[in-house]
C-alpha positions as CSV (number, residue, x, y, z in Angstrom):
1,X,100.8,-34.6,8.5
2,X,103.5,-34.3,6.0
3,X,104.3,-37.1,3.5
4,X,107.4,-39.0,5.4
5,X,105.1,-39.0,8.7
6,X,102.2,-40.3,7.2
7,X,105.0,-42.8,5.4
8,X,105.7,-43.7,9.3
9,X,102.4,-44.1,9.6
10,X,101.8,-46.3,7.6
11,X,105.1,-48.8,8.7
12,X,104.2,-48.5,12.0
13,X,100.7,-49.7,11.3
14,X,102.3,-52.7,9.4
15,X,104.6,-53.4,12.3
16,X,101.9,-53.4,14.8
17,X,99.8,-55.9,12.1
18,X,102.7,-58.4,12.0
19,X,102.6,-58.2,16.0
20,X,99.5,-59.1,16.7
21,X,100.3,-61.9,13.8
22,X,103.2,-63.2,16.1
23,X,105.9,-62.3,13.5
24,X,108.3,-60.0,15.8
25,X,110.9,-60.3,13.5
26,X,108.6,-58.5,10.7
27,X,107.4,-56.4,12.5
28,X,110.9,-55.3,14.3
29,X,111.9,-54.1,10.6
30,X,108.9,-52.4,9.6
31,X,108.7,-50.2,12.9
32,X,112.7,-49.8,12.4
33,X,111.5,-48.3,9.4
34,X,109.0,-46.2,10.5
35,X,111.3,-44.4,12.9
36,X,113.9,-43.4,10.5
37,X,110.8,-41.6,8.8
38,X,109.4,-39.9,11.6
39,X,109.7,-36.2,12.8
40,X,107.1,-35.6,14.9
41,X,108.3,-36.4,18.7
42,X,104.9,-37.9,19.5
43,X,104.7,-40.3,16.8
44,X,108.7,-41.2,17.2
45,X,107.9,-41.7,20.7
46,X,104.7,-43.9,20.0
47,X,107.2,-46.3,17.4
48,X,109.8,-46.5,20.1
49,X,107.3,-47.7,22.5
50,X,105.9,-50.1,19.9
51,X,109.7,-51.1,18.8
52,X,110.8,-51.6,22.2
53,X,107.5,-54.1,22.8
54,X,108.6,-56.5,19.9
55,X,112.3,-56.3,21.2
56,X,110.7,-57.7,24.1
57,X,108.6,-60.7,22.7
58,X,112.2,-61.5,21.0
59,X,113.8,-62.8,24.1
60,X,116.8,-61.8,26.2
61,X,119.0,-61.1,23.2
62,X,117.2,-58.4,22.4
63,X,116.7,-56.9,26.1
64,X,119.3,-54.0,25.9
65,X,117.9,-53.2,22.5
66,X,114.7,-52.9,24.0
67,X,116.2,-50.7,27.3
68,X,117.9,-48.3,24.8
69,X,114.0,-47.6,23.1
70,X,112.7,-47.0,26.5
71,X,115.5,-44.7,27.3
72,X,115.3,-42.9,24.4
73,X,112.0,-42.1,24.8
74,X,112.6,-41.0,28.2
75,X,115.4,-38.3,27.6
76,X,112.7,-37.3,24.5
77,X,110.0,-36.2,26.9
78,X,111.1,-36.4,29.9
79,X,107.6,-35.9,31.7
80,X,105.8,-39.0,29.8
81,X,105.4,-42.1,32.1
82,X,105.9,-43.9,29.1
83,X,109.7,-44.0,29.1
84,X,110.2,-45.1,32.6
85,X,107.2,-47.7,32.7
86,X,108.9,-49.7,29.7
87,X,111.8,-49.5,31.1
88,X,110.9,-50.2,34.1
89,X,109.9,-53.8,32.8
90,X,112.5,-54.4,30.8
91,X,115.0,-53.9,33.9
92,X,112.5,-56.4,35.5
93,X,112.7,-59.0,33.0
94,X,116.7,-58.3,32.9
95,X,116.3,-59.2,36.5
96,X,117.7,-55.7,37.5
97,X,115.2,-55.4,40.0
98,X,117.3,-52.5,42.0
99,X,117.7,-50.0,39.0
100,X,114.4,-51.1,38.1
101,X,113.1,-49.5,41.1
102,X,115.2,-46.2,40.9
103,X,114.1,-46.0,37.5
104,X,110.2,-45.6,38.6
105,X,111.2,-43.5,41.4
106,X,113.2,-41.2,39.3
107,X,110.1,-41.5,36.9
108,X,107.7,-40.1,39.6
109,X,110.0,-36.5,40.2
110,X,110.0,-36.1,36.4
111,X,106.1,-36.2,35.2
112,X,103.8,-33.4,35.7
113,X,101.9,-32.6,39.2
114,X,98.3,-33.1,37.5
115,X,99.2,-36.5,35.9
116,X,97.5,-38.4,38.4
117,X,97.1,-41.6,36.2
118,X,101.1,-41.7,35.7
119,X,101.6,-40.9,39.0
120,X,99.2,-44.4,40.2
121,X,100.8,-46.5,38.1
122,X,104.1,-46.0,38.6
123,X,103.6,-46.2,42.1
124,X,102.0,-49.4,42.0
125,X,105.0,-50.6,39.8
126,X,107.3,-49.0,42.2
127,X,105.3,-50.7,44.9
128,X,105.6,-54.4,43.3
129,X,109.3,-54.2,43.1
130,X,109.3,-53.2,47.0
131,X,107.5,-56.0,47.4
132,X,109.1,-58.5,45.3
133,X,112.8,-57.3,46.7
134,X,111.2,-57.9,50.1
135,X,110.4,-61.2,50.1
136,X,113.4,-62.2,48.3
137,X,115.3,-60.8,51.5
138,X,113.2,-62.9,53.9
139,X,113.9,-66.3,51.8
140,X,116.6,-68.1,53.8
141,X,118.5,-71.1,52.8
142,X,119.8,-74.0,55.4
143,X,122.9,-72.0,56.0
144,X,121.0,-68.7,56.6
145,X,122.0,-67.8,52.5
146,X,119.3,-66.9,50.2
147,X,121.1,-67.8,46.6
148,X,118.5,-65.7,44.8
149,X,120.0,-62.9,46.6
150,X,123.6,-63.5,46.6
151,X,123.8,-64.7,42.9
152,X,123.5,-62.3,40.2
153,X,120.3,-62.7,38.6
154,X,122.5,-64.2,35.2
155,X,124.1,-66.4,37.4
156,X,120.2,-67.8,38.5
157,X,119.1,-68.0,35.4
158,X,121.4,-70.0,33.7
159,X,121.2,-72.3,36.6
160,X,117.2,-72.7,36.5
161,X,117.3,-72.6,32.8
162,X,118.2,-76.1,32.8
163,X,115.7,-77.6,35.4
164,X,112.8,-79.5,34.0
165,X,109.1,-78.5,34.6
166,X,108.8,-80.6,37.3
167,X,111.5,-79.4,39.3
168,X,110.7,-75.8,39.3
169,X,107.0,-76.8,40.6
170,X,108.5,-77.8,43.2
171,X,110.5,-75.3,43.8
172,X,107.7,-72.9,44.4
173,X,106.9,-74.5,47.4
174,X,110.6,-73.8,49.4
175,X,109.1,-70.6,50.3
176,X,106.4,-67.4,49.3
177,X,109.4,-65.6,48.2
178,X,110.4,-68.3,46.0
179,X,106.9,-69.0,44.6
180,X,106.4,-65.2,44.2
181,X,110.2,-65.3,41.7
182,X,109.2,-68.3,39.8
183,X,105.8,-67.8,39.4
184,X,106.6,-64.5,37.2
185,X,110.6,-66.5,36.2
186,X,110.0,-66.4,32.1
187,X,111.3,-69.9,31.9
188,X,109.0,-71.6,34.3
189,X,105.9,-72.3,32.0
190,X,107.8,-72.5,28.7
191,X,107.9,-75.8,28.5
192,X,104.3,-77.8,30.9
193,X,105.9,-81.7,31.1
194,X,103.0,-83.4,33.2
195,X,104.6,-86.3,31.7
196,X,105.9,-88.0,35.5
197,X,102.3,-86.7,37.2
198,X,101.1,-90.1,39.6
199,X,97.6,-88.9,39.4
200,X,95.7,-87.2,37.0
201,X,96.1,-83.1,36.9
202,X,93.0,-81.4,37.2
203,X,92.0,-79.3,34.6
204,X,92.2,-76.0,37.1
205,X,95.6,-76.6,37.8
206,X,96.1,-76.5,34.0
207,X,94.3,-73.5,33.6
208,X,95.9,-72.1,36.4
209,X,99.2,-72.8,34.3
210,X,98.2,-71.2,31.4
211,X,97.2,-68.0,32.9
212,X,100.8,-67.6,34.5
213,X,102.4,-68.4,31.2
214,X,100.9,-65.4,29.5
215,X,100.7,-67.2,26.0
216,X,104.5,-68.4,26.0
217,X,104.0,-71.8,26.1
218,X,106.1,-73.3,23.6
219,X,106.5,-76.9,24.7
220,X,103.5,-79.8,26.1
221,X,103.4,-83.0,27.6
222,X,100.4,-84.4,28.3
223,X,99.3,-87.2,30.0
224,X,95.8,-88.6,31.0
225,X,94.4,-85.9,29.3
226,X,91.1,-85.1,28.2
227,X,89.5,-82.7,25.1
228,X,88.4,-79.9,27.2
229,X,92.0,-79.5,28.6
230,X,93.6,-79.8,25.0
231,X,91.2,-77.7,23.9
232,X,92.5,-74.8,26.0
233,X,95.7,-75.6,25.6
234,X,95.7,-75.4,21.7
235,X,93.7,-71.6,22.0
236,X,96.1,-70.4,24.6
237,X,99.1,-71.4,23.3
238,X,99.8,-69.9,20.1
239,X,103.5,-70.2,19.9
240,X,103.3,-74.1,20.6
241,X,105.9,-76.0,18.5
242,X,105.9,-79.4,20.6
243,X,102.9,-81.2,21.9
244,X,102.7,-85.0,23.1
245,X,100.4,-86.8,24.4
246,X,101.2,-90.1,25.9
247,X,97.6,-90.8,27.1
248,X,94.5,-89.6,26.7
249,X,91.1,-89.9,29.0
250,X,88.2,-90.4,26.4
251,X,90.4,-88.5,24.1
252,X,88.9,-88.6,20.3
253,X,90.6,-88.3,16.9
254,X,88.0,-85.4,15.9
255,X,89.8,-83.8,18.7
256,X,93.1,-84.1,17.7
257,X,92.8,-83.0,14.1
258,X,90.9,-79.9,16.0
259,X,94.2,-78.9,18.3
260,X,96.7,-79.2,15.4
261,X,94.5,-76.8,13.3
262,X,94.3,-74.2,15.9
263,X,98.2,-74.6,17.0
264,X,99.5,-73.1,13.7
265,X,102.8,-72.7,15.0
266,X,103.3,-76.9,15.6
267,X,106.3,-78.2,13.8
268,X,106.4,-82.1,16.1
269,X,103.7,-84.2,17.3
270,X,103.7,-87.3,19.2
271,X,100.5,-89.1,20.1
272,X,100.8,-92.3,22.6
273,X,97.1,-92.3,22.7
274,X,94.4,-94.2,20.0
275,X,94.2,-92.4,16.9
276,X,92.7,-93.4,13.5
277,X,94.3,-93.4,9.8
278,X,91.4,-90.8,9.1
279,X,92.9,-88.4,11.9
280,X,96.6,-89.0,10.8
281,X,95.8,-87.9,7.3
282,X,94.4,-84.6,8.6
283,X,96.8,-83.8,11.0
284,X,99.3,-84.1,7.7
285,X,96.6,-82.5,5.6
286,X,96.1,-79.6,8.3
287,X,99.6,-79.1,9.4
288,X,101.8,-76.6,7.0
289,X,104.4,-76.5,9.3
290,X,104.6,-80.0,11.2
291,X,108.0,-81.5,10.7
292,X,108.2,-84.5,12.9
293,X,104.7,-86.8,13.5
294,X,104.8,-90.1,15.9
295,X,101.4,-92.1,16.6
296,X,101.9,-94.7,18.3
297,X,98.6,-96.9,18.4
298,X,96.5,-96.7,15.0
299,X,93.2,-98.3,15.2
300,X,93.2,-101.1,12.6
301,X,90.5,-99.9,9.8
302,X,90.0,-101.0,6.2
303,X,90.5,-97.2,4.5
304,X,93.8,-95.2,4.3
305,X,92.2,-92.4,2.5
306,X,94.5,-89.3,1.0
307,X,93.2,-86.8,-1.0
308,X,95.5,-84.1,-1.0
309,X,98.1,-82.3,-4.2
310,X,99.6,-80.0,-2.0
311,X,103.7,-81.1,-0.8
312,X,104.7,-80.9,3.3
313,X,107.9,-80.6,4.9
314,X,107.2,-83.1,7.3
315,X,110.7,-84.5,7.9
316,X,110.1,-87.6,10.2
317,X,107.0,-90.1,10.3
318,X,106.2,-92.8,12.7
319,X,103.5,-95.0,12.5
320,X,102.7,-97.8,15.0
321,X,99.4,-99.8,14.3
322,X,97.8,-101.5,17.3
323,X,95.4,-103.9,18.0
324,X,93.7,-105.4,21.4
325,X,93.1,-108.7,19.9
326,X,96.4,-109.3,17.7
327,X,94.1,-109.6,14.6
328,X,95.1,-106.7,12.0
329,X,92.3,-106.1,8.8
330,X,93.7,-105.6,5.5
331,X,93.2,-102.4,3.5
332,X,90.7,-102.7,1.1
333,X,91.6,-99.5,0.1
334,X,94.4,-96.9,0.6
335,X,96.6,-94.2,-1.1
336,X,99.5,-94.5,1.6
337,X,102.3,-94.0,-1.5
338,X,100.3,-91.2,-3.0
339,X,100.7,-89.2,0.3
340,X,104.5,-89.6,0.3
341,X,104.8,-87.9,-3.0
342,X,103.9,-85.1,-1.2
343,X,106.2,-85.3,1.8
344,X,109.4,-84.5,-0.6
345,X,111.0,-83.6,2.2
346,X,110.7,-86.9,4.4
347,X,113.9,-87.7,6.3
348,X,113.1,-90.8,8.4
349,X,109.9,-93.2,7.6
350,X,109.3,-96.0,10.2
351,X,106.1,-98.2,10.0
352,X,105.9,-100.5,12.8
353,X,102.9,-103.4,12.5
354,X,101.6,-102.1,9.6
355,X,98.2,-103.8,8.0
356,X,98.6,-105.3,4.9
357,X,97.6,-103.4,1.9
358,X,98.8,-100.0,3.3
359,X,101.1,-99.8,0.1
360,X,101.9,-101.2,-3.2
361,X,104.2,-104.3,-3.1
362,X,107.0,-103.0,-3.3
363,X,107.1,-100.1,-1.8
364,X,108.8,-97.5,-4.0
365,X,110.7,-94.6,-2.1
366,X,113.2,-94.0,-5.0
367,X,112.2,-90.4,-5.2
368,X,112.5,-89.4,-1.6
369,X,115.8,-88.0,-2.1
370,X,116.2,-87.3,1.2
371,X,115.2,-89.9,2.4
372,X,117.8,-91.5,5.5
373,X,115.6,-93.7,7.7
374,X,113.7,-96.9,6.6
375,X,112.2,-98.5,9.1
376,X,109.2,-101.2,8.1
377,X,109.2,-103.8,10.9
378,X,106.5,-106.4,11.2
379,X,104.9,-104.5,8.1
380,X,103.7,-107.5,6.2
381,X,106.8,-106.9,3.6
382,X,107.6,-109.9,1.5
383,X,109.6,-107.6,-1.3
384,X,112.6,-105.6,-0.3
385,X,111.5,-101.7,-0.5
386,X,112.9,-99.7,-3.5
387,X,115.4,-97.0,-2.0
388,X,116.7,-94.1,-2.7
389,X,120.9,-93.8,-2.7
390,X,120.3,-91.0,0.4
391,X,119.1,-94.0,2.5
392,X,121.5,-94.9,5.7
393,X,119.8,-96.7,8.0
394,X,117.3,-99.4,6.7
395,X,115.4,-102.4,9.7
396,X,113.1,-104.8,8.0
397,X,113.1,-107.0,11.0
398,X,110.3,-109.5,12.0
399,X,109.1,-109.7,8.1
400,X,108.8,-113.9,8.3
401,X,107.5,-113.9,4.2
402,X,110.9,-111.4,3.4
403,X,113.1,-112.5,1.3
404,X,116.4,-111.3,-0.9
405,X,115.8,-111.4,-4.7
406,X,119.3,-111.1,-6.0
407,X,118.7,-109.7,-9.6
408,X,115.7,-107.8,-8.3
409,X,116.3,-105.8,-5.1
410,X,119.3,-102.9,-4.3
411,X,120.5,-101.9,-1.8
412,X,122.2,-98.1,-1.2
413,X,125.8,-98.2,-1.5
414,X,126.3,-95.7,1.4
415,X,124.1,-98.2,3.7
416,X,125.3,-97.5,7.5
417,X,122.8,-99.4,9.4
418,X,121.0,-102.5,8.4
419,X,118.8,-104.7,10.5
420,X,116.9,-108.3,9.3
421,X,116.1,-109.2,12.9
422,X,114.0,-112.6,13.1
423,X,113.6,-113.6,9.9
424,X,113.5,-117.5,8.7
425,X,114.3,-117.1,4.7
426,X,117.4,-114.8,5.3
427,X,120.4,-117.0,5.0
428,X,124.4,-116.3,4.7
429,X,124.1,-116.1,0.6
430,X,121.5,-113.7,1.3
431,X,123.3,-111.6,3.5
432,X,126.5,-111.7,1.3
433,X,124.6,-110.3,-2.3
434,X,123.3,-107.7,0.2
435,X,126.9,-106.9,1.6
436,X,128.1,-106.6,-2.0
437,X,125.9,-103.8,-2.7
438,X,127.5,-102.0,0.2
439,X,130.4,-99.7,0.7
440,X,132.6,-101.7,3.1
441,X,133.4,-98.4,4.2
442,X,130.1,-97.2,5.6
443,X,128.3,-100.4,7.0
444,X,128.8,-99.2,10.8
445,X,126.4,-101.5,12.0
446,X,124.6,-105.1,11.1
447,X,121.8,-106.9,13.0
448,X,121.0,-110.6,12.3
449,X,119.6,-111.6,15.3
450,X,116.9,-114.8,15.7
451,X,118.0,-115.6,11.9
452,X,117.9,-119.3,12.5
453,X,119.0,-119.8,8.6
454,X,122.7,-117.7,9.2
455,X,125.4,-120.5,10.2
456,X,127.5,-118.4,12.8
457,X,129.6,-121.4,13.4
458,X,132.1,-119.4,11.2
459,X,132.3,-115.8,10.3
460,X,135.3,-115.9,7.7
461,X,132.3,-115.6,5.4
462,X,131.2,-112.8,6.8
463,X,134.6,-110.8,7.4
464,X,136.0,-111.9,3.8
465,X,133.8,-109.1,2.1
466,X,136.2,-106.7,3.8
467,X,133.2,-105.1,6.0
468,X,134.6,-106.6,9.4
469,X,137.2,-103.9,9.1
470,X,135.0,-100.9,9.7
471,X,132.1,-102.5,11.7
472,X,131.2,-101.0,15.2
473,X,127.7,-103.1,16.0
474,X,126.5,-106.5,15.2
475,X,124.3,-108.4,17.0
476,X,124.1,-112.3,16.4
477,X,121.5,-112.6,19.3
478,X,119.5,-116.2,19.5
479,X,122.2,-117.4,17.1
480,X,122.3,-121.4,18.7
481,X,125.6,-121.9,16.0
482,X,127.6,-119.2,17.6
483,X,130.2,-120.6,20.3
484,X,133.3,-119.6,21.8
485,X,135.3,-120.8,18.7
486,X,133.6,-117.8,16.5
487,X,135.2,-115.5,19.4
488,X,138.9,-115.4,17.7
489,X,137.7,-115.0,14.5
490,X,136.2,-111.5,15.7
491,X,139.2,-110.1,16.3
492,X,139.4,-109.4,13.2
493,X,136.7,-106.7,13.5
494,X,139.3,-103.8,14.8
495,X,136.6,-101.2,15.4
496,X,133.9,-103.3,16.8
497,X,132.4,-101.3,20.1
498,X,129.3,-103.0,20.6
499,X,128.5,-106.9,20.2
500,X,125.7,-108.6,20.8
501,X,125.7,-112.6,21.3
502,X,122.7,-112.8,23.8
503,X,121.3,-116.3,24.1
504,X,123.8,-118.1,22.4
505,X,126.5,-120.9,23.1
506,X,129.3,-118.7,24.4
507,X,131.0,-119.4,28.0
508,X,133.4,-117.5,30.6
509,X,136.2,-118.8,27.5
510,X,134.4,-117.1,24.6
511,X,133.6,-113.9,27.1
512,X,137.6,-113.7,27.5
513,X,138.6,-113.7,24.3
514,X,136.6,-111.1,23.3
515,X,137.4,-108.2,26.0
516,X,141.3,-109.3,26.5
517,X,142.0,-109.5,22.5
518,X,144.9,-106.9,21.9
519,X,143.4,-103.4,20.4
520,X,139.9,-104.2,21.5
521,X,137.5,-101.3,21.3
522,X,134.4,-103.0,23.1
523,X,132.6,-100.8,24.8
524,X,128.8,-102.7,25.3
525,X,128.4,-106.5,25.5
526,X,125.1,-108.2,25.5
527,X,125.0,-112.0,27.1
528,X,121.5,-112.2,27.7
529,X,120.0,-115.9,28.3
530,X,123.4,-117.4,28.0
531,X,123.5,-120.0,30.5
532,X,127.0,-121.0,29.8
533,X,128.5,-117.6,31.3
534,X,129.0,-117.4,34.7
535,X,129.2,-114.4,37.6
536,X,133.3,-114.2,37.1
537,X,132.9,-114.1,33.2
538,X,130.2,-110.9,34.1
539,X,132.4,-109.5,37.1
540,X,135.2,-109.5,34.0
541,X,134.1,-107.8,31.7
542,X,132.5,-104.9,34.2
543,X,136.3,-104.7,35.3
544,X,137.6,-104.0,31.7
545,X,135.5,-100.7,31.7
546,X,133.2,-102.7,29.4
547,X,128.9,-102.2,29.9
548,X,127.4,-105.5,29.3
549,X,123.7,-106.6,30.0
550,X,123.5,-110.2,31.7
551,X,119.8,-110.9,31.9
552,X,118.6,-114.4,33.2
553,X,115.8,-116.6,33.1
554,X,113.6,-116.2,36.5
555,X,112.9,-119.5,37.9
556,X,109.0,-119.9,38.7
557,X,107.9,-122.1,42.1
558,X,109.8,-123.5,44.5
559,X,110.4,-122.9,48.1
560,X,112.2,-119.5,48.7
561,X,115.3,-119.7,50.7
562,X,117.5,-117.4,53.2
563,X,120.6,-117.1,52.9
């Protein structure tokens, strides 16, 4: 073999390394390679074969790239069943299931007599097109139309590229013919969403699943679920990116961590069911590629343990502690702000009913630069966190012991979105240092709701600072000083789209000014559990274009009347 072959050799070798390894793209340039060093017609014809493969596992992009390899290799030996049994598949997965079957019949005059293995299996691949073509001819619609035979095959897959799992299950059962396409469709097992299931899926339908997806698998929604079935699922699946699990049957954390070490490929996780502190500090430990973690009921425990040097670009992390009884332990120990020096990366933070002692009071984020997302409600806070200027969206609601230290505590200037929902010690001087920190220009969106401290009886304070201008949300819910009279004043507040004044004083009056006000922009109202507006003040605002929410108090007992 002369030196360039044995180069070719030796890039095709590579090629077929970084294909096994699941990097197409890799291994697409290194058999590229190869073939511009190759001379020998059966080794060109072995790297076209191989080229043509990873084209394949590259998607429909790359289909005609792949055809042109397999007809290549068909016009360079001509009596090879090589050539016409790629090709052959890729016209299949084209959905060109008419040349596809010329092909293989044109591929059966071409090879040699005493080929007896080509000849078989291109006749059973001729054969399964006959077949396939045949029962798509007997499907008939209501109207005596089969679309899968009138539509070009594009034409069906853009339609069914946008229905859910669900959906095309279901589908499969219109006819044989129509299990027999989606069964082998290349969308239908991309994503398993067993998220609406009524009763628990069996682990042999599962399985069943799996097989059919052939490894591309690259979204999961679990529910009810059990080890042995996410077990499989993490093995199987090695191109899994998204897995959530929204409930578990005797699901442990050990698990878990197991899955997320086997599914190397995982970049978000969301876990509904129990999970322990120990388990998410693994899953971030294990995880080099996991961008986006949400637990969503951490077992109280006393340790918050993390002993890792290594950074993460995990981008988004939700935690949500929960207990059965309402009692939460304290953490005698935990090194929750050394693991977010290693998430330089982290984009959004939210920590929902978190036990006290989790972190350092306060809580210093200053050096996630990119930091955007703060969200630490019910988190035991009594300091305001210390931010970063990246920051835009920041919720500290139901934090009873927080409270505003003026020379102490800063805010970002390019604050969009802040939220101080049910909070006793938060009063209008508060709030007004904490507007003056802000850019009037960016505050998009305030929440003071169940603040019983703010005096809404007025809001001149509030729209003084100049941030009423620019303002699209604020919610003044449970506010019992807010009335109809506060209603003129918030004309002010040109751009306002969404108001919320739920449980409040306002009547039908206060309702009226607020949606017929010249230049309004409201486009969601929320009058929950105010018993001053009426069904005409509702029927209003629903004929102004406006969405409002109108919630009332059920009245318990009585004697049920018909009307």
């Amino acid at each position: 073999m002369t030196d360039t072959n044995s180069r070719a050799k030796e890039l095709q070798t590579a090629g077929q390394t970084f294909y096994r390894k699941g990097d197409y793209n890799a291994a697409l340039f290194e058999l590229s390679q190869a073939l511009s060093h190759a001379t020998q017609l059966p080794l060109q014809l072995s790297i076209l074969d191989n080229r043509a493969a990873v084209q394949e596992k590259l998607g429909e992009n790359h289909y005609r790239s792949a055809l042109k390899d397999a007809r290549k290799m068909m016009l360079l030996q001509k009596t090879s069943v090589k050539g016409y049994l790629r090709a052959g598949k890729i016209l299949q997965l084209m959905g060109k299931w008419n040349v596809a079957l010329e092909t293989y019949r044109y591929g059966l005059k071409q090879i040699l007599s005493d080929d007896s293995e080509g000849k078989r299996l291109l006749e059973g691949m001729h054969q399964k097109v006959v077949n396939r073509l045949e029962a798509a001819r007997n499907l008939q619609t209501v109207l005596g139309v089969d679309p899968l035979r009138i539509l070009p095959s594009e034409l069906v897959d853009m339609i069914f590229k946008y229905l859910p799992f669900e959906s095309l299950m279901l589908l499969q059962r219109v006819s044989r013919g129509w299990r027999q396409f989606l069964v082998a469709y290349h969308r239908s097992y991309t994503t398993l969403d067993f998220s609406a299931a009524q009763r628990p899926v069996t682990k042999l339908t599962i399985k069943t699943y799996l097989k059919r997806a052939r490894g591309a698998v690259m979204k999961a929604i679990l529910k009810r679920t059990d080890q042995e079935t996410l077990g499989a699922i993490s093995i199987r699946c090695k191109h899994l990116s998204e897995l959530a699990i929204r409930s578990s049957s005797g699901l442990i954390s050990d698990s878990i961590v197991s899955a997320v070490k086997l599914t190397i490929n995982l970049t978000i996780l969301e876990l509904g069911c129990e999970t322990t502190t120990s388990a998410v500090v693994d899953i971030i430990k294990f995880s080099n590629k996991l961008e986006s973690l949400r637990c969503g009921r951490i077992i109280p425990s006393d340790r918050f343990d993390w002993d890792g040097n290594e950074t993460r670009v995990l981008k988004k992390l939700a935690l949500m502690w929960h207990s059965i009884d309402g009692y939460f332990t304290r953490y005698v120990h935990s090194n929750f702000d050394k693991m977010l020096e290693c998430l330089p990366e982290l984009q959004e933070l939210e920590l929902i009913k978190s036990q006290l002692g989790l972190f350092p009071m306060p809580l210093d984020l200053s050096e996630l630069c990119y930091l955007e997302v703060v969200v630490l409600r019910s988190a035991e806070i009594w300091m305001f966190p210390r931010l970063a200027d990246s920051v835009r969206r920041l919720d500290l609601s139901e934090n009873p012991h927080l409270k505003y230290r003026v020379d102490q505590d800063a805010i970002p200037q390019g604050l969009e979105s802040l939220a101080i929902v049910a909070n006793p010690r938060i009063g209008n001087d508060e709030v007004l240092c904490i507007l003056e920190a802000t850019d009037a220009r960016s505050l998009r969106s305030l929440d003071l709701g169940m603040c019983p401290k703010i005096d809404a009886g007025s809001l001149d304070w509030l729209l003084d600072t100049g941030h009423g201008g620019n303002m699209e949300h604020l919610s003044l819910e449970g506010n019992q000083s807010f009335g109809d009279q506060v209603t003129r004043e918030l004309g002010r507040m040109t751009n306002l789209k969404r108001l919320n004044v739920g449980n409040t004083k306002i009547s039908g009056v206060g309702v009226s000014n607020l949606i017929y006000r010249k230049g309004s922009k409201l486009e969601w109202l929320g009058l929950d559990y105010c018993p001053n507006v009426g069904r005409d003040a509702i029927e209003s605002v629903k004929a102004e274009g406006i969405e409002v929410s109108h919630k009332v108090e059920s009245l318990k007992g009585g004697r049920k009347v018909r009307y």
